[in-house]
N, C-alpha and C positions, 0 to 999 in steps of 0.2 A: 425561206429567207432567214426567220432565224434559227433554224440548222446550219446553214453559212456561217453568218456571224457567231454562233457558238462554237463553231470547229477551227474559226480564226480564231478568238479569243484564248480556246482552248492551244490551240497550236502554237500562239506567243505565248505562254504562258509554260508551255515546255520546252521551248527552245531559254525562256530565262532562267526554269531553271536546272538547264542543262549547262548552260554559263555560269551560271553561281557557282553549282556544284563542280567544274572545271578549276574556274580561278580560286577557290577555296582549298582543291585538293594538289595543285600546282605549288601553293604558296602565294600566291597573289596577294592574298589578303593577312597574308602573315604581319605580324610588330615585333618591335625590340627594344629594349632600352638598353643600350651599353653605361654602365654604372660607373666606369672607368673616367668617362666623358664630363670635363668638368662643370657640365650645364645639369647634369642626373646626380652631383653628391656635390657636398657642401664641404669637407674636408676629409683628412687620414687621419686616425689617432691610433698612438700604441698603447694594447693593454697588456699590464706585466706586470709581477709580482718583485717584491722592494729585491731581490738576491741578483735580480735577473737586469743586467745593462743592457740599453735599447738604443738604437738609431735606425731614425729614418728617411729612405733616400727614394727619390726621385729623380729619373733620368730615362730620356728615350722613350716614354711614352709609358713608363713602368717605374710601379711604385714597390719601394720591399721595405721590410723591417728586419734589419740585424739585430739578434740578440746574440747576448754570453752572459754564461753562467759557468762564474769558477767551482762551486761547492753544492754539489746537488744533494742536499737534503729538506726533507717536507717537501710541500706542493709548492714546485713552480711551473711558470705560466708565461709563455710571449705570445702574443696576437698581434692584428693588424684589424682595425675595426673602421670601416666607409661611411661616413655619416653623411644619411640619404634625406633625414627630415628636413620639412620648413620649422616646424615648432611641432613639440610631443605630439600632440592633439594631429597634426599635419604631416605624416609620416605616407610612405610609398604603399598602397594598395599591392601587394606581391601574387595576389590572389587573383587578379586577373591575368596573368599570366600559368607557362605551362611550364617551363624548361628553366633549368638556371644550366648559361653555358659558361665555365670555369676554365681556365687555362693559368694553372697557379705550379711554383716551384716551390718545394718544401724543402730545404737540406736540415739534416741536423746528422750530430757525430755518433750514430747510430744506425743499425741496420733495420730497415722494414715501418720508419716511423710512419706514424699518420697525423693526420692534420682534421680540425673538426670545423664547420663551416656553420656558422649557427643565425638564422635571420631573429633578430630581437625585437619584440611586439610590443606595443604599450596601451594598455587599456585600464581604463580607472577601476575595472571589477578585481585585479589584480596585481596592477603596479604604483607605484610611489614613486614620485618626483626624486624625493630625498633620496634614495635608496636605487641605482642603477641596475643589481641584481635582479629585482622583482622584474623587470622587463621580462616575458617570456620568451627560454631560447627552446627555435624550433631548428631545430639540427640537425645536421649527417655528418656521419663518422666517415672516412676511408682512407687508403695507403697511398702515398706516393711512393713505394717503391723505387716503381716502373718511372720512365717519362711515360706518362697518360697523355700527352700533345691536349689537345682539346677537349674536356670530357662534357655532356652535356646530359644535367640529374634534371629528374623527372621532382616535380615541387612534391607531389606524394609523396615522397616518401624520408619527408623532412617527419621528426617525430618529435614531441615534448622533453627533455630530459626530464627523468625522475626525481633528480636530487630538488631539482626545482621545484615539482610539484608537492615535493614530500617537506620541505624544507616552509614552503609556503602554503603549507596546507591548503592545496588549492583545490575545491570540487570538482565532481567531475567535467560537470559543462564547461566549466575553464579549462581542464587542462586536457585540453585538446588541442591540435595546431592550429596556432588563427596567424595568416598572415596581413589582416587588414590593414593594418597601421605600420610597417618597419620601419621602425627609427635608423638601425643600425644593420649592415653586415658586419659579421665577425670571422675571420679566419684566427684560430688558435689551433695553439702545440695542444695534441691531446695526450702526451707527457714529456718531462722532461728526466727521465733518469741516470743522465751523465752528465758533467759538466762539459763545456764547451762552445761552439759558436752553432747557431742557430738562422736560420733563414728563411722570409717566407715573401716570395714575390708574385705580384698580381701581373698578369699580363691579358687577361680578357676575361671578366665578370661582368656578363648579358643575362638580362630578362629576357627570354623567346616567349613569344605568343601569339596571338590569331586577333585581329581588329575585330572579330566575331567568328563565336565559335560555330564549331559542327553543330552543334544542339540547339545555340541558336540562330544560326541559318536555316535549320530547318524549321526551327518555330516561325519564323519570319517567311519561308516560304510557303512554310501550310496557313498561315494569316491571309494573307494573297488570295492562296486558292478558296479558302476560307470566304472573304470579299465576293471573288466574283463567282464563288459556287452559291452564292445566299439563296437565289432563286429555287436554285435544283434544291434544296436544303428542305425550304420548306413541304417539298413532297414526303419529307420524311417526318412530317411534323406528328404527326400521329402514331407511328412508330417510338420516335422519342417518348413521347406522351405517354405509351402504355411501357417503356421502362423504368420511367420514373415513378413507376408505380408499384416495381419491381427490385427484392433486394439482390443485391448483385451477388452474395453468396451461396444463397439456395434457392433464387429463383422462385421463392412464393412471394406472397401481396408485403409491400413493407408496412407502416402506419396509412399513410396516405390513400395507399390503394386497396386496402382491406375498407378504410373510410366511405371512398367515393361507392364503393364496388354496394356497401350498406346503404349506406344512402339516397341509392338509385333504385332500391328494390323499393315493389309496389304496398303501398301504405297496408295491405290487409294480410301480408305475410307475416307471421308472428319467427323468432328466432331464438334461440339459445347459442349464449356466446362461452365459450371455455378458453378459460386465460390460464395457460400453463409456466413455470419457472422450473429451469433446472436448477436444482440443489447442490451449492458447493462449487457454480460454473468457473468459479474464479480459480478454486483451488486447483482445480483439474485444470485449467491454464494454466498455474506456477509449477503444478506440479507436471505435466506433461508435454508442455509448450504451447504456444500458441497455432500456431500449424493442427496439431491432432487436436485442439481445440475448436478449431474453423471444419475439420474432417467431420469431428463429432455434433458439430451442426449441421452440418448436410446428412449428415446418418440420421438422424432423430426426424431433420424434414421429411427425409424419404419413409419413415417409421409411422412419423402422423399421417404423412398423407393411404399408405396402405391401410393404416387403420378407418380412415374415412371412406374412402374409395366405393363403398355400399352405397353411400348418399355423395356421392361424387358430382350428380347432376344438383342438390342442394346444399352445397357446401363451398365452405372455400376458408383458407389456411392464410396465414400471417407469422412474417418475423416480426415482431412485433418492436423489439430492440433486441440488445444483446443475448439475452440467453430466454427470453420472453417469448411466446407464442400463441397466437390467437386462432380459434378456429368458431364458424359462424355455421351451424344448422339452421337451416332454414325450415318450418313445419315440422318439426320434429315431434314425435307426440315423448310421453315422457317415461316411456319404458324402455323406448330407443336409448333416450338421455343417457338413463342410471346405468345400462349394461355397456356404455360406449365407456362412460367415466370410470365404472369398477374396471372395464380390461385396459384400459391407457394406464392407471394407476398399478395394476398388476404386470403390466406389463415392463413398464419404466422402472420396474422393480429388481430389473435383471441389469448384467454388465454386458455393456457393447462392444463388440469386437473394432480396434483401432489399430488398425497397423499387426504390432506385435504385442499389442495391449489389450485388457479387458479390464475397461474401465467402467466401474460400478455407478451408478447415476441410479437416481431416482428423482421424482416431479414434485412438485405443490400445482394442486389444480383447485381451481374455480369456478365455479357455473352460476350464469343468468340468464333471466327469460325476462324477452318483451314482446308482448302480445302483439303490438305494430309495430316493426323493423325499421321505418322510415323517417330517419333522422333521429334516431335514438342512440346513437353509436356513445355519446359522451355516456351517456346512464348505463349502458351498457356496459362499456371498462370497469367506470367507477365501482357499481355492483361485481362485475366476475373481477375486478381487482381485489376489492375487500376481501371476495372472499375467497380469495389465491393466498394474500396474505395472511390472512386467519389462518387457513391449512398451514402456511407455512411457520406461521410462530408457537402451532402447538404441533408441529411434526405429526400431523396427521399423515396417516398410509395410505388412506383413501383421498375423500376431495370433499370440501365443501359447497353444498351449496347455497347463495344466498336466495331464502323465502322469508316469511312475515319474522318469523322466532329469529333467526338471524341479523336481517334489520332493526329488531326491536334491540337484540342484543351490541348492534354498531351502535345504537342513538345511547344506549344505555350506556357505553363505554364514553362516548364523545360527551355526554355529561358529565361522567366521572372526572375525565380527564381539565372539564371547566373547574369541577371544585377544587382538583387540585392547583390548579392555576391562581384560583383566586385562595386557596389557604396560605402558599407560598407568598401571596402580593399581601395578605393580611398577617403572615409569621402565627398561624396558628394550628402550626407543627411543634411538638412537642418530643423529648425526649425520656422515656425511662430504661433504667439497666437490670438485668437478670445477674445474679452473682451466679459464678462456677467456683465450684470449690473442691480441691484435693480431697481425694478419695482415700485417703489416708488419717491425711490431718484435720479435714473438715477444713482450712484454711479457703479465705477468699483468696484466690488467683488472677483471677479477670471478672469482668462484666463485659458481656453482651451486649451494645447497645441496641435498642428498639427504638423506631421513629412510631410515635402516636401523633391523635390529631385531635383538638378540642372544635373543629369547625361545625356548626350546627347542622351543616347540609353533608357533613361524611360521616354520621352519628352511626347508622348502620353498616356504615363499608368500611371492613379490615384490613390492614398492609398487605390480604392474603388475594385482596380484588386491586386495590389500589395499586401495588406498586407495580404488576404487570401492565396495567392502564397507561401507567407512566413511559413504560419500557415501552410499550407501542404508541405512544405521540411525542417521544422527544424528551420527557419530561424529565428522566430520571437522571439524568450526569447533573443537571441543577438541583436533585433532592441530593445524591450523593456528595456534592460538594456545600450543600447546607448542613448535612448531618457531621460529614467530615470538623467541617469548619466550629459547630457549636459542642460536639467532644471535648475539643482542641480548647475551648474557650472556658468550659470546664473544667479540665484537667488543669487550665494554666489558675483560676481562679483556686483551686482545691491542691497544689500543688505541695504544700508543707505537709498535706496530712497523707499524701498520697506516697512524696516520696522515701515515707517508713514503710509501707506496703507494701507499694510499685507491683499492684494489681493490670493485668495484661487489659485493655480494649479493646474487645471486637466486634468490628464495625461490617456491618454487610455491605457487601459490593457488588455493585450489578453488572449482570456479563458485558453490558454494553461496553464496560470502560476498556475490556480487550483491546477493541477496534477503534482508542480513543488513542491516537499519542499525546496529544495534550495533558491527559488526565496525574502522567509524572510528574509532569512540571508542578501542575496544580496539586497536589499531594508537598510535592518536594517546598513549594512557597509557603503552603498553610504549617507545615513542620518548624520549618525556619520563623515564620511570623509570629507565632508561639510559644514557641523555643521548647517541643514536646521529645523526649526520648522517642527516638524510632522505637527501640526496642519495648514501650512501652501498647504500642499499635499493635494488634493485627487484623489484617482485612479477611472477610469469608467471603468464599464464591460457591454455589453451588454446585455439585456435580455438573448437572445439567450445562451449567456454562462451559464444559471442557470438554465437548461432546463434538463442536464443528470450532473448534481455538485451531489456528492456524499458527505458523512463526511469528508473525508480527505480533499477536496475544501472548507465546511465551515469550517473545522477547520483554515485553510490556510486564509481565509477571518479573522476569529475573532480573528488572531494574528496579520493581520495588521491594523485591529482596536485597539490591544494593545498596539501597537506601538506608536497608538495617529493620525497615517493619516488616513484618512475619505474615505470611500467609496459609488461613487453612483453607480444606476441600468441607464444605456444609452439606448435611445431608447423605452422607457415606455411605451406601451399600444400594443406592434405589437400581441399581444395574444399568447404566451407564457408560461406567467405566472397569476395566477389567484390572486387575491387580498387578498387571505386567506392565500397566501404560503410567501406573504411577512416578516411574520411575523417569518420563521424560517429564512431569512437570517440577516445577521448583515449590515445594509445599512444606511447611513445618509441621501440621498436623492434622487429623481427621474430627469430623462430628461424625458420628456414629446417631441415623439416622431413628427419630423417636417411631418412627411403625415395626423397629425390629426392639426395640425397648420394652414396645406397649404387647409385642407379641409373646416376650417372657411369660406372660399372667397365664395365658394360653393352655402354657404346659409342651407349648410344641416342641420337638425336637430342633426342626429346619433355624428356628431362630435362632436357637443357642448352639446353633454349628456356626452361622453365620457371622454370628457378634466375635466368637470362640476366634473364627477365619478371620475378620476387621483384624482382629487386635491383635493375633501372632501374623498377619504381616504388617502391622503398623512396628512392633515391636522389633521387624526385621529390618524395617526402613528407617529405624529410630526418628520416627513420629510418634508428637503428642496425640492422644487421644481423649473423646468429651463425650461423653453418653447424653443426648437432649432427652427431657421427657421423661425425667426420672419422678415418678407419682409414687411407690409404696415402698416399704423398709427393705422389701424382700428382694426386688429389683436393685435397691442400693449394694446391698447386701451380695449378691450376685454377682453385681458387673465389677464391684472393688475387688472381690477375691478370684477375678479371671484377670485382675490386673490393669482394668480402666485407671488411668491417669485420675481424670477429673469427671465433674458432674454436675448435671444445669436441670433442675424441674423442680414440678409444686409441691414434692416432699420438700424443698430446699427452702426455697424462697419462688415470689412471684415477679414477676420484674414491676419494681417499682420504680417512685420518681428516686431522683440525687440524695436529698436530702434524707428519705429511708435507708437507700444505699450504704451512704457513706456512714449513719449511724452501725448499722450493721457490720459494716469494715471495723469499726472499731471496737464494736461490742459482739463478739459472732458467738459468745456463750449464752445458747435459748434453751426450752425444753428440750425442744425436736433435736436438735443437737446431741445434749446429754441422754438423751432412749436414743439415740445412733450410736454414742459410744459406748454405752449400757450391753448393745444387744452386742456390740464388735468383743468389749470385756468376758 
């Protein structure tokens, strides 16, 4: 019986919409607005330029606009524009329609003219009351020749003009076609290069369109089937249930279903969880597309899972997010662990074959263990998270794993990163500056500035623990723009004695500010609030930061070169960066790295090739150069007569406070000084 009733049910239910689908492909259900129709527009207006004489005539059901034009020079202009609004804001929806059907006469005393048809939008993100132009014209160009009798244009392929967009600086989201609101049609001359009479008569301008379309009559009929298939529906309820457990592009556990799938397992199963990140997943997006980016996560799934496949009956895999992945051993003892982890890390070490590509990828991996499996999943992320991101901010090649030393070394860091918080909320950061000085003249040049700290609880911790503490909790674009800022307030305070010197500033800058677009503006404000020569700044960034800089970091770089402050490369030679690649960044000059300085004493050869190397390609790039680290006569001695520019170390001076400093700027004849130019004599 209800197999009856369900094969009635079902059988009206194809018969309606075997009728929908009739009357729909028939026209049945076709609309029109004829715009002609004085119930669809509210008046005619001519639009024309002051050369050009207009009249407008109505007769017989057809409207035209005569122009002439005695003297055709510059831009002129006759149109005929139908004004469809009730008020701005109340203009004609053109967007629910499909067709605009045209039946228009164009004369002009010319062969081949065309005519341009343009629906004008009004929206407050880019138009003005005041100002009629800003309406945006979505447009089509074409010939009346021919008599075309009846032409009937598809609304697609109405397009923005450019002059408009360019004219009205208008983003891109804006200048795209929006037909929501037309105030206006327009028919215009799209030139007038003779003098003469001119003509343009409307004889049938319709909206064609569908009281409902294709797409959504079928939405509305799979709704229907939808309703009265609920029943059968939920036969599939369990079905659903384990998709949604499921990502849809590589088909392992998503968050959810890697979750439940833990959570169910029996309390005395212990696990290790490995929380993997691909390196760089984004660039290989910009730069490859997004497509062999979505290939390249199905290849890497298919990779992890071969890799697991041994413990296949204890195991199970996670897309975790975007380029993230989890993988859950169950009983794994931990000899298993470490050889799974060194071959996934060796392995992820190579380029994947995509397409026509071989794209270079490697991981950051993290390992955790919990002795009972069952409902441990939070501790478990957080643990192989940490310590996925640890590998990944010291570019480990292998993986870390979180055990006691590791944890003790998180609480130690989340500490650190308290004092810092609270010395910033107490201002008991401090600054001193290291002078550099011409390797020539002994002259001060610039100072270096150093962030120090008088906080009682950071008594033992150096900017050499601290400031990476910062860079991994967030911290550091708030120290950078403290340091920036009290420079700046320095300088302007010291500024008479300064600008006889006009000694260079450089301030360290942390890679994070690459990834920062904010961080111009903020630079560009504190300049201006100051009122600091640019040219009297420059920012340092460490090699290491130019090592995964993407375009959006050099663009970031060569807007603070347009600024007018200078940027050098810190720490020059740690092997990094190759001599060839210097050349895409925008930099004024090198540090010449203090472990190739301290390796002079040595005697080695390798060093003094290397500094030799720095400095006849700094010299090819016409970049400055600054040797850190300079401690004995003989190393001074050394690097000034290979041609080092400048020089910063504890033969020189120590970085002190201001008030040392600035004595110094002004009196820089010392001993040490005179036995430096003693032994140069």
């Amino acid at each position: 019986m209800f197999l009856k009733a369900n094969l009635k049910v079902l059988l009206i239910l194809i018969l309606l919409t075997l009728s929908a689908f009739f009357l729909h492909r028939f026209g049945f259900l076709n609309s029109s607005l004829p715009l002609l129709d004085e119930r669809n527009h509210h008046s005619f207006q001519s639009v024309s330029t002051s050369k050009v004489v207009n009249s407008l005539v109505s007769s017989k059901g057809y409207t035209s606009l005569q122009c002439h034009l005695d003297v055709a020079e510059g831009f002129n202009l006759c149109g005929l524009a139908l004004d469809v609004k009730s008020s701005l804001g109340k203009g004609i929806n053109v967007g629910r329609y499909n067709d605009l059907e045209l039946e228009v006469i164009y004369k002009a005393p010319f062969e081949s003219p065309k005519i341009k048809v343009s629906f004008r939008n009004f929206h407050s993100n880019y138009s003005r009351i005041e100002d009629p132009t800003s309406f945006k014209f979505n447009t089509i160009t074409f010939s009346t020749e021919k008599n075309l009798g009846t032409l009937t244009v598809p609304l697609d392929v109405f397009q923005v003009e450019n002059w408009w967009v360019e004219q009205y600086d208008v983003d891109f989201q804006n200048s795209q076609v929006d037909l929501s609101n037309i105030i206006y049609l327009e028919f215009l001359s799209h030139s007038m290069p003779v003098s003469g009479d001119y003509e343009i008569m409307l004889k049938n301008v319709t909206l064609k369109g569908e009281l409902i379309s294709e797409n959504s009559l079928y939405k509305l009929i799979f709704a229907v089937w939808l309703l009265v298939g609920a029943i059968l529906l939920v036969r599939q309820h369990f079905k659903l249930n384990e998709i949604s457990k499921r990502d849809m592009l590589t088909g392992l556990f998503n968050r959810r279903g890697i979750q439940k799938k833990l959570n169910s397992m029996s309390y005395d199963h212990s696990a290790y969880m490995f929380y993997l990140d691909i390196n760089g997943f984004k660039n290989i997006n910009d730069t490859y597309g997004h497509d062999v980016g979505d290939k390249l996560l199905i290849c890497f799934s298919r990779m992890l899972e071969r890799k697991a496949e041994k413990f296949q009956a204890n195991s199970h895999l996670s897309r975790f997010s975007g380029d993230e992945f989890l993988i859950i051993f169950y009983d794994l003892n931990r000899e298993d662990m470490l050889a799974l982890a060194y071959a996934m890390t060796l392995k992820f070490q190579e380029p994947i074959p995509i397409d026509s590509y071989k794209i270079p990828v490697s991981i950051s991996l993290g390992v955790a263990k919990a002795e009972h499996v069952n409902n441990n999943f939070d501790t478990l992320l957080a643990h192989s998270g940490a310590a996925m991101y640890h590998a990944k901010n010291n570019r480990l090649l292998s993986f870390q794993e979180f055990d006691k030393a590791f944890s003790e070394n998180v609480y130690y860091k989340k500490r650190v990163s308290e004092f810092i918080k609270e010395a910033l909320d107490k201002d008991e950061f401090f600054l001193n500056y290291m002078p550099i000085y011409e390797a020539k003249s002994l002259k001060i040049v610039a100072f270096e500035v150093l962030l120090r700290t008088h906080s009682e609880k950071m008594k033992s911790i150096g900017p050499d623990v601290f400031i990476p503490v910062a860079e991994e909790y967030n911290l550091i674009r708030e120290i950078d723009l403290w340091v920036l800022e009290n420079t700046f307030k320095n300088i302007r305070d010291n500024f008479e004695v300064l600008s006889d010197k006009t000694p260079t500033f450089c301030i360290n800058m942390s890679s994070e500010e690459l990834n920062n677009p904010l961080f111009i503006s903020s630079l560009r404000d504190l300049l201006d609030k100051y009122n600091i020569p640019p040219a009297w700044i420059e920012l340092e960034l460490t090699e290491t930061s130019f090592v995964e800089i993407g375009q959006e970091g050099i663009n970031i770089l060569e807007s603070i070169r347009s600024l007018g402050v200078k940027i050098s490369l810190d720490d020059f030679g740690t092997g990094y960066i190759s001599f060839n690649q210097l050349v895409n960044y925008p930099v004024n000059g090198l540090k010449i790295d203090k472990s190739f300085v301290d390796l002079l004493e040595t005697g080695k050869k390798s060093s003094e090739i290397i500094i030799q190397a720095i400095l006849a390609m700094a010299e090819s790039y016409q970049l400055d150069t600054v040797a850190e680290g300079v401690e004995t006569v003989e190393q001074f001695m050394y690097l000034r007569e290979l041609g080092c520019h400048n020089m910063q170390g504890y033969l020189l001076s120590k970085p002190v406070p201001w008030l040392i400093a600035k004595d110094v700027l002004l009196n820089p004849e010392t001993d040490k000084f005179k036995k430096l130019k003693l032994l140069d004599d």
